[in-house]
N, C-alpha and C positions, 0 to 999 in steps of 0.2 A: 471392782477391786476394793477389798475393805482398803483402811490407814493402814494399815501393820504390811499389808502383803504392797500399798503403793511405797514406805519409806524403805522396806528391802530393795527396792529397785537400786536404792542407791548405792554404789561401790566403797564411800570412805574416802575419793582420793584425792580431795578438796581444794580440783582446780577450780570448783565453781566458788571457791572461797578465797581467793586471792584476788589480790585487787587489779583492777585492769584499767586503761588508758585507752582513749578514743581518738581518732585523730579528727578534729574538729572537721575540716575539710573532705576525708575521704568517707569516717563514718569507718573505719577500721578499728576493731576493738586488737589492743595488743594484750597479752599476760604478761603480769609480772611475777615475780619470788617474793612479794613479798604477803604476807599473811593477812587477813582483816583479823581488828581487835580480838574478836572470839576465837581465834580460828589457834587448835593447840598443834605447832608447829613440830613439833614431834612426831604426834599421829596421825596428824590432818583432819581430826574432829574439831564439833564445834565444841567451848565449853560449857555453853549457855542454850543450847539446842531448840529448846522449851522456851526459854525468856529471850531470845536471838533478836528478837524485834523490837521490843523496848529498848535494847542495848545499842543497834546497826539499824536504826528505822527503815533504813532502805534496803535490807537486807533481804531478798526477792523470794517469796515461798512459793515453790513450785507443785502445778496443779497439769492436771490433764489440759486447761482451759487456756492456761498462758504461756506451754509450751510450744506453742506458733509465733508467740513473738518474744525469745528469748536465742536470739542465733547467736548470744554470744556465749550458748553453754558449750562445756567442751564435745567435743566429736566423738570421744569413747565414752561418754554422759548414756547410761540404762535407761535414763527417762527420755532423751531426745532421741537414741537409737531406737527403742520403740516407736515411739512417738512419728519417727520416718518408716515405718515397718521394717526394721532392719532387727538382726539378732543381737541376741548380749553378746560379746567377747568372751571369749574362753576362759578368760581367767575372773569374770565376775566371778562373786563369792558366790553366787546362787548358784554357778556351774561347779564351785568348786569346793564349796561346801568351806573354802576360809576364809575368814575377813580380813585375812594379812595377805590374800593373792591379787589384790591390785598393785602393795608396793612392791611385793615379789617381783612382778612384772614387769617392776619399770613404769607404773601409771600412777601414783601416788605423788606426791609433792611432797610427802614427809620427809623430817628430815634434812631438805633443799630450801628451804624458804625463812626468812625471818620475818621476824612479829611487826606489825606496823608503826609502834611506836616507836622502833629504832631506826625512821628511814623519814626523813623531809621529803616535802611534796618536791619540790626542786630538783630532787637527785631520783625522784620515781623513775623517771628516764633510765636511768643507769640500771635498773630490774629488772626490764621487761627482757622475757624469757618466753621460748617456745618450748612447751610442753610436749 
């Protein structure tokens, strides 16, 4: 798979870009609504896509190689549903030919979520959100 045909995998709908919370004990990753830095809450891209690394060092780039241990990507995630031999969803954009038919569908976080600077670590609690 060249770059260009492995980053189409991606649907846009940038739960893997919200920040999430572990429960130190269980090992349970929760989501939240709330945004990372880069992440433009409107359309659920990143803005820095290219430079994402310099800016979120920990900001995890996904590869054929480190998608076995990445289970806290989400379940409608094109790269982990392959990845499990499973199909796209119907409403990927590769099935549907538009890049607005994830939030059509109800799979997008755009829109729902706010930016990470407007929320204390404190109150992250108060976020977590099931997608």
């Amino acid at each position: 798979m060249t770059s260009e045909e492995w980053e189409s995998l991606c649907d846009g709908c940038g739960k893997c870009c919200v920040l999430k919370l572990e429960d130190a004990d269980t090992g349970r990753i929760y989501y939240t609504d709330v945004g990372c830095k880069l992440l433009d809450c409107d359309n659920s891209r990143c803005k820095d896509y290219a430079g994402r690394k310099a800016v979120v060092p920990d900001c995890v780039v996904l590869s054929p190689e480190n998608l076995d241990t990445l289970s806290w990507m989400p379940m409608t995630c094109a790269y982990r549903l392959l990845n499990e031999g499973e199909d796209l969803p119907q409403w990927h954009p590769l099935i549907t030919g538009d890049p607005d038919s994830p939030r059509k569908a109800g799979h997008s976080v755009a829109g729902q979520i706010v930016p990470e600077a407007e929320v204390k670590e404190r109150d992250m609690i108060d976020h977590i959100r099931e997608w």
